[in-house]
PyMOL CGO cylinders between C-alpha atoms (Angstrom):
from pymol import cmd
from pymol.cgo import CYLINDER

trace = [
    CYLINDER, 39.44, -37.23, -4.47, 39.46, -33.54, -4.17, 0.3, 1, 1, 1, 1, 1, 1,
    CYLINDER, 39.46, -33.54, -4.17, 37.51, -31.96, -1.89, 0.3, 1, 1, 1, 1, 1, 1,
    CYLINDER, 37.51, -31.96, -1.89, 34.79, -29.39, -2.75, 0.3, 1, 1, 1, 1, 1, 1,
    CYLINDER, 34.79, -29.39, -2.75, 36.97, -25.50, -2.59, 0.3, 1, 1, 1, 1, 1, 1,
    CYLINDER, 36.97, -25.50, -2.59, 40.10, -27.12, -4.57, 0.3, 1, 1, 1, 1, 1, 1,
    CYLINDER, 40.10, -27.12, -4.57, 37.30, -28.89, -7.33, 0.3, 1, 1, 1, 1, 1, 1,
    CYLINDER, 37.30, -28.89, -7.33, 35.61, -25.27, -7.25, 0.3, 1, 1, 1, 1, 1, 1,
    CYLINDER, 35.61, -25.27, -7.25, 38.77, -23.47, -7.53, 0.3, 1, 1, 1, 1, 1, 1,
    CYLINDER, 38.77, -23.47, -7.53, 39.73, -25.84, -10.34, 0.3, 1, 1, 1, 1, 1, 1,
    CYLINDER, 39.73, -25.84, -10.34, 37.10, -24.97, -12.67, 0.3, 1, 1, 1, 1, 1, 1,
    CYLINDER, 37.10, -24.97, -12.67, 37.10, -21.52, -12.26, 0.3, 1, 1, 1, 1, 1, 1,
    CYLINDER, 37.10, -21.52, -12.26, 40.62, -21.04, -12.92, 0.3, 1, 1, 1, 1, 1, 1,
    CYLINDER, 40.62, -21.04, -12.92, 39.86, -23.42, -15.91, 0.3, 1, 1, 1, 1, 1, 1,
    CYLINDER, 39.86, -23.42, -15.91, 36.56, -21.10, -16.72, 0.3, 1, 1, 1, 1, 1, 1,
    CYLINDER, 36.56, -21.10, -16.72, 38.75, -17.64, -16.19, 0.3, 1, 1, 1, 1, 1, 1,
    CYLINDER, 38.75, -17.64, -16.19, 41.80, -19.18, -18.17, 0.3, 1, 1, 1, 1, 1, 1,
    CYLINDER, 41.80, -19.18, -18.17, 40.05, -20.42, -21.23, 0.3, 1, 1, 1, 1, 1, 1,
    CYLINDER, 40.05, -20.42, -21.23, 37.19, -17.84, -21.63, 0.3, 1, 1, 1, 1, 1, 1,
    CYLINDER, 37.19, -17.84, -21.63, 39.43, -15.34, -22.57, 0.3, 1, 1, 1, 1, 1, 1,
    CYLINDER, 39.43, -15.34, -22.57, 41.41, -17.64, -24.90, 0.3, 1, 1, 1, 1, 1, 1,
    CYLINDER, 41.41, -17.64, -24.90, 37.77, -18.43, -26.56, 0.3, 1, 1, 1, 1, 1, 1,
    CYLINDER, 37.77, -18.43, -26.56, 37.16, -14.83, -26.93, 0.3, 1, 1, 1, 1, 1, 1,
    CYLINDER, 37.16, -14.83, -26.93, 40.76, -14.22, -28.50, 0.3, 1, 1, 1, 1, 1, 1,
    CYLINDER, 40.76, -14.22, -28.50, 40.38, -16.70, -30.82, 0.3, 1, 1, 1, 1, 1, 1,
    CYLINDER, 40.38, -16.70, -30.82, 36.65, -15.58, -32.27, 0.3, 1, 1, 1, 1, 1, 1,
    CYLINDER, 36.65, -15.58, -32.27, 38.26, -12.29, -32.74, 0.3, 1, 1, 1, 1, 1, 1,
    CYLINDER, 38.26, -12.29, -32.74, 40.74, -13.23, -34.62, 0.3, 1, 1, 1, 1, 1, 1,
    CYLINDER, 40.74, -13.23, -34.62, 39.00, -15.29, -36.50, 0.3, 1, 1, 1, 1, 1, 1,
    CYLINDER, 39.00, -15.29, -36.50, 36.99, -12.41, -37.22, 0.3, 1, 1, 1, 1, 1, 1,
    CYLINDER, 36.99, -12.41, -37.22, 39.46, -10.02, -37.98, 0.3, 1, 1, 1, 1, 1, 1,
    CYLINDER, 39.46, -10.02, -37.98, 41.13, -12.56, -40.51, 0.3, 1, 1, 1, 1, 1, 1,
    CYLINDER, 41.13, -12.56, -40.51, 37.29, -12.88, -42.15, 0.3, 1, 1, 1, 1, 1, 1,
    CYLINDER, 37.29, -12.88, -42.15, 37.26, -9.22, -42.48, 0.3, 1, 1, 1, 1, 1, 1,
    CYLINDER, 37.26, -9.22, -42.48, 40.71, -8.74, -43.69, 0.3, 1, 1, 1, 1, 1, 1,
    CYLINDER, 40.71, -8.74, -43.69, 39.72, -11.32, -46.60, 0.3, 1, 1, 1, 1, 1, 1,
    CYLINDER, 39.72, -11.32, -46.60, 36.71, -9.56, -47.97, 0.3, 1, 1, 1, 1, 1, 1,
    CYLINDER, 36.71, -9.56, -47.97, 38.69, -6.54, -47.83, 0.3, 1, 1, 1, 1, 1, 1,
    CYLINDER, 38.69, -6.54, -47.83, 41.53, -8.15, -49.95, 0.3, 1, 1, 1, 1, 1, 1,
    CYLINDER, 41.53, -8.15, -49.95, 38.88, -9.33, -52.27, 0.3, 1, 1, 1, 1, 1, 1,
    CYLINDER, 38.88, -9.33, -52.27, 37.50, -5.70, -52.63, 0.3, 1, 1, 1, 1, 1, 1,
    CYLINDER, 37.50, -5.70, -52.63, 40.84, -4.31, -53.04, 0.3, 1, 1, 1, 1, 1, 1,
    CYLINDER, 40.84, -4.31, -53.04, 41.67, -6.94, -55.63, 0.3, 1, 1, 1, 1, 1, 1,
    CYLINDER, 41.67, -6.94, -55.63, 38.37, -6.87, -57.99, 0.3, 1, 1, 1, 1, 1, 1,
    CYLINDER, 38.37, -6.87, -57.99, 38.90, -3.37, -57.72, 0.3, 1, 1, 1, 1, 1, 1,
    CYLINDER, 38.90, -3.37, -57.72, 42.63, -3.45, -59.13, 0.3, 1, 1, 1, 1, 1, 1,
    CYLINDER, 42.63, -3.45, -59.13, 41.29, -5.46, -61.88, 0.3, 1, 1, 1, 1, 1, 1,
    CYLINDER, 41.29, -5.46, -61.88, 38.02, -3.63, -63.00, 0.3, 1, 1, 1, 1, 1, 1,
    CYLINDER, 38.02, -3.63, -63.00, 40.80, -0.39, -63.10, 0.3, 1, 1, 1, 1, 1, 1,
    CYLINDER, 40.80, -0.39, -63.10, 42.96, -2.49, -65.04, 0.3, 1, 1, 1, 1, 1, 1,
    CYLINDER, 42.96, -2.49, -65.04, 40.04, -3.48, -67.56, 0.3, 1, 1, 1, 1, 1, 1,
    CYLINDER, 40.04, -3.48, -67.56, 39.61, -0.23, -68.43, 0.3, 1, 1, 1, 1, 1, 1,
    CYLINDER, 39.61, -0.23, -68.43, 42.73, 0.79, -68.92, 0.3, 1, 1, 1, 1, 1, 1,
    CYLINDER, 42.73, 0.79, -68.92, 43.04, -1.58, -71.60, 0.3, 1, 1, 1, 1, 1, 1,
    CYLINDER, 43.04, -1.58, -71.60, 39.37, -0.61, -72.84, 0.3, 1, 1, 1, 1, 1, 1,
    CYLINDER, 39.37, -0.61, -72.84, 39.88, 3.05, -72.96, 0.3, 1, 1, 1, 1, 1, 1,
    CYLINDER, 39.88, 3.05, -72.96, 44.36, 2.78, -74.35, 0.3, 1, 1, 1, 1, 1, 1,
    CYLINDER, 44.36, 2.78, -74.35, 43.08, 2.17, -77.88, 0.3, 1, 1, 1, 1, 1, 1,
    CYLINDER, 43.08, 2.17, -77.88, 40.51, 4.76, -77.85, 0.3, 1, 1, 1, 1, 1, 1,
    CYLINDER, 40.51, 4.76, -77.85, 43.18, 7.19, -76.62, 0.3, 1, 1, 1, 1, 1, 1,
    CYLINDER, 43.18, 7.19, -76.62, 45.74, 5.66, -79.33, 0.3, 1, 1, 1, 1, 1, 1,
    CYLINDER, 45.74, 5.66, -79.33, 42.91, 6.64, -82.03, 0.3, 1, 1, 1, 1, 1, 1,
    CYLINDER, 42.91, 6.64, -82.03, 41.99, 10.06, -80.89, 0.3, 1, 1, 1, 1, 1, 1,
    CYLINDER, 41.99, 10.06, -80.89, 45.47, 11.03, -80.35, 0.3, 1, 1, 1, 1, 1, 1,
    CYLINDER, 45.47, 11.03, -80.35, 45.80, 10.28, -83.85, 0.3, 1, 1, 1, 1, 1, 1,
    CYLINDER, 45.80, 10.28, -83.85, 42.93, 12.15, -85.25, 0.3, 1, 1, 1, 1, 1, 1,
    CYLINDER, 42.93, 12.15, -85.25, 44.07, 15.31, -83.29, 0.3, 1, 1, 1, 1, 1, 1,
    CYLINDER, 44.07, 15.31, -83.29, 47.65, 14.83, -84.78, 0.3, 1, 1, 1, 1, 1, 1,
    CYLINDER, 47.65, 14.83, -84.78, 45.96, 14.65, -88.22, 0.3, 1, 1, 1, 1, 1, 1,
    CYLINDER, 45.96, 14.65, -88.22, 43.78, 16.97, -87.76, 0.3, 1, 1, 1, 1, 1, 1,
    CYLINDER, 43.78, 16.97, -87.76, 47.10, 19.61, -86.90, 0.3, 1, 1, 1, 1, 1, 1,
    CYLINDER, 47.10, 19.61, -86.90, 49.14, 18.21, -90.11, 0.3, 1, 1, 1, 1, 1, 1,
    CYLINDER, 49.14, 18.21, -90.11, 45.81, 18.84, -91.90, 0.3, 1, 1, 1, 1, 1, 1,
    CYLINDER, 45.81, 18.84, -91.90, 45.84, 22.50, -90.80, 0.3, 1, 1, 1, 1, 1, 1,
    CYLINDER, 45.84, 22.50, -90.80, 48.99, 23.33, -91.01, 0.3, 1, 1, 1, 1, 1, 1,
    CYLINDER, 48.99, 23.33, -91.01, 48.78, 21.88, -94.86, 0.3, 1, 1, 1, 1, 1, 1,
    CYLINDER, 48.78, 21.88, -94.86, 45.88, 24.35, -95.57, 0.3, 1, 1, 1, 1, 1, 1,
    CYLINDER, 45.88, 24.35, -95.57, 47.43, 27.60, -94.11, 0.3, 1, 1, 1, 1, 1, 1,
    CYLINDER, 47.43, 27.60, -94.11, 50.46, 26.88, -95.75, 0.3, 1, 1, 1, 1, 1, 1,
    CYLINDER, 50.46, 26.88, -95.75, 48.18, 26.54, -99.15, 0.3, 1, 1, 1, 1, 1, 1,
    CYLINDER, 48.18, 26.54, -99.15, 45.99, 29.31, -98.38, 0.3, 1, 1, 1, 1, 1, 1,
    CYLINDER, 45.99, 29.31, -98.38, 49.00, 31.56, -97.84, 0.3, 1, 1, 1, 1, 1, 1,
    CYLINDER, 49.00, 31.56, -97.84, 51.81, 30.25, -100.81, 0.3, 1, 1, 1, 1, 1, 1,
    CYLINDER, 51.81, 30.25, -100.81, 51.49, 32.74, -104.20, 0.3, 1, 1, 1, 1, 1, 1,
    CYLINDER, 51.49, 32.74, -104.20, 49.60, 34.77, -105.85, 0.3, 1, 1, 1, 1, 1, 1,
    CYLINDER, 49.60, 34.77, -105.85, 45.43, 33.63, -106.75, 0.3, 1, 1, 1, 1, 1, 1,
    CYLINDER, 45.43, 33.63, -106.75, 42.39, 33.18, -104.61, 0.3, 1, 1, 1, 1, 1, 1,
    CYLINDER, 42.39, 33.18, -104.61, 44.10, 30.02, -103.07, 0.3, 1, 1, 1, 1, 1, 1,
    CYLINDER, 44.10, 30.02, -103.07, 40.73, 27.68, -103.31, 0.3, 1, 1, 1, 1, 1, 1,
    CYLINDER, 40.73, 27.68, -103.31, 42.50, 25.84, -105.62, 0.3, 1, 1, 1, 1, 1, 1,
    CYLINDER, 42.50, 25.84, -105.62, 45.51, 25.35, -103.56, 0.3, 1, 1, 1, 1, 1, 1,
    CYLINDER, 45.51, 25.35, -103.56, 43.07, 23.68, -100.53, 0.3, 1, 1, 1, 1, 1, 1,
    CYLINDER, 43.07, 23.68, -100.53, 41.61, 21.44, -102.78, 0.3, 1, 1, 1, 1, 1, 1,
    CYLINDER, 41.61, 21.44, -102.78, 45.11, 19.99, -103.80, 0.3, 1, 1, 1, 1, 1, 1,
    CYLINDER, 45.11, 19.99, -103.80, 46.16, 19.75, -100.06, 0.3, 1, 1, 1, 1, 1, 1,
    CYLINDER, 46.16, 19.75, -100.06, 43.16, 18.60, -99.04, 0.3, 1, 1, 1, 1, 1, 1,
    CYLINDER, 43.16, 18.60, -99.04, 43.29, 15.33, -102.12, 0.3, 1, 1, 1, 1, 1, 1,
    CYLINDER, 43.29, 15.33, -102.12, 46.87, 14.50, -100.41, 0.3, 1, 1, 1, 1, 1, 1,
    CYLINDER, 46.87, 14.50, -100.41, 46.95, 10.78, -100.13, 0.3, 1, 1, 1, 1, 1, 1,
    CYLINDER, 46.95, 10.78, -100.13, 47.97, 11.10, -96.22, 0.3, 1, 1, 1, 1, 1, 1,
    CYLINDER, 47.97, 11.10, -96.22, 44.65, 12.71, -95.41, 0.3, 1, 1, 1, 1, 1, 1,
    CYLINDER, 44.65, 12.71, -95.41, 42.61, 10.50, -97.34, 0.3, 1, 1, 1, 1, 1, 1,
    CYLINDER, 42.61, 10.50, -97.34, 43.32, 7.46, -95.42, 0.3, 1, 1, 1, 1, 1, 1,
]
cmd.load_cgo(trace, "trace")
């Protein structure tokens, strides 16, 4: 059996040798928590951006249509307004019954 300073000195090189490998290992196990929410807010934020993308591509789809219309449309009624002789009202009304702006 050991006697009393080599028991002592035993246990606190145990106590010296393992505290520190305690501590290291709460940290990282800490760290790796951390880093895990922070994925997790990283990734539901990638996919609420990537819901509205798709929400908001149609509505861009549809407007950039209207505008294009809306440029054929005036276009149409200048060229109308500005062909031959008359007061040209009844030109606009003929451009503006075309079939491709009714729809």
């Amino acid at each position: 059996m050991s006697s009393g300073p080599e028991w002592l000195g035993a246990v606190a090189g145990g106590v010296l040798a393992g505290v520190p490998a305690l501590l290291s290992a709460s940290w990282s196990r800490r760290s790796q928590r951390e880093q895990t929410q922070a994925q997790h807010v990283l990734m539901a934020g990638q996919l609420q951006s990537a819901h509205l993308f798709q929400a908001m591509e149609p509505r861009r789809r549809v407007y950039g249509d209207f505008v294009a219309t809306v440029h054929r449309m005036r276009a149409k009624l200048i060229a109308a307004w500005s062909d031959g002789p008359g007061d040209g009202y009844g030109r606009l009304f003929l451009a503006l019954e075309d079939e491709e702006f009714i729809e």
